[in-house]
N, C-alpha and C positions, 0 to 999 in steps of 0.2 A: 428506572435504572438504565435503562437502554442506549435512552438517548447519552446517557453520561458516559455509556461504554464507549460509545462509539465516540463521543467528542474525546473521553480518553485514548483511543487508538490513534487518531488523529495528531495529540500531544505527543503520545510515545513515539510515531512514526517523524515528527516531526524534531524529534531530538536525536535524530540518527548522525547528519551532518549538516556542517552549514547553512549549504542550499535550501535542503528542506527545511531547517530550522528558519531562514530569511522568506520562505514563501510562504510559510505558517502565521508571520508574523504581519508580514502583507496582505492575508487572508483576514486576518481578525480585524485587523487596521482598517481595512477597505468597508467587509460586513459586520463588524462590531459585534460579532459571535463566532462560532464555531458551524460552520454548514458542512458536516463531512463528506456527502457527496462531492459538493465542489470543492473543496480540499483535496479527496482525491483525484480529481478533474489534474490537478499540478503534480499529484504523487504519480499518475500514469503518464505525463510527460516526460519527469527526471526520468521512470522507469525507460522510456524509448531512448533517452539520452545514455543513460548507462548503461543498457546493453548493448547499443552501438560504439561505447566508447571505449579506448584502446589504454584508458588511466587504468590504473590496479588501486586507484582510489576510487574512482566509480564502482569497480566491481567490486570494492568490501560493502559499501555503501549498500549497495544491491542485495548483499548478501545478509548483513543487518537489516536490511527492510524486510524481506523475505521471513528473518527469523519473527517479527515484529508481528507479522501479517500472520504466521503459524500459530503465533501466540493468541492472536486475536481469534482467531479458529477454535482454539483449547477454551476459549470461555464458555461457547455456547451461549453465546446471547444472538436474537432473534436480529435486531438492529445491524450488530456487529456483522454477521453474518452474512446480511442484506449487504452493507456496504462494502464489503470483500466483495461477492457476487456479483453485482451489480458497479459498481464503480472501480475495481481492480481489475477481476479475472476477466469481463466482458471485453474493457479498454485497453487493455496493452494487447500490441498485434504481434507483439514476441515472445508470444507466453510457450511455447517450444523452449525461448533461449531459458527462460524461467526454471524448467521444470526441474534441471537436472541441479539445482539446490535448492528446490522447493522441498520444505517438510513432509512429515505422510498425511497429514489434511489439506495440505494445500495443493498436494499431487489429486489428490482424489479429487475433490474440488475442480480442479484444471479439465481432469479426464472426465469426470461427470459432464460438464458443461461441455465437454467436445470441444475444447479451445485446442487442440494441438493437433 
């Protein structure tokens, strides 16, 4: 089941907006699966791009991903987990800008890892 979880965050994060929705599908295209690490490999670069961006459509985006990423937290799966850790909260270098709509596991998370 792990692996599903995680290839379903991937799906759900990838239905937030366009962008992520057109790099999901370039992702599959290219490896003709689901690799969630490198998946998030592109979800930690839009995230560099929307925090630095000055749309009020990157920041809902952002904010929907966020809530996505929270969610993926509340599962408790070992996989999921790992790749939040590990491919989220390690790669984005603005996890400060993050925090202050991060949910309460995704703060904890943040401040565990001493990302801020």
């Amino acid at each position: 089941m792990s692996r599903e979880a995680s290839q379903g965050l991937c799906k759900r994060v990838a239905q937030i907006c366009p962008e992520l929705s057109e790099l999901f599908q370039e992702h599959v295209d290219y490896h003709e699966e689901i690799l969630p690490h490198v998946f998030f490999g592109d979800v930690t670069r839009f995230v560099e791009e929307c925090v630095k961006s000055d749309k009020d459509q990157d920041h809902q985006a952002l904010r929907k991903l966020v809530e996505v990423i929270e969610q993926g937290l509340s599962e408790h799966d070992p996989d999921v987990d790992n790749l939040i850790y590990v491919s989220f909260i390690e790669n984005v270098p603005e996890m400060s800008d993050i925090l202050p709509i991060a949910g309460p596991k995704l703060s904890a998370a943040i401040r565990k890892f001493g990302m801020i």
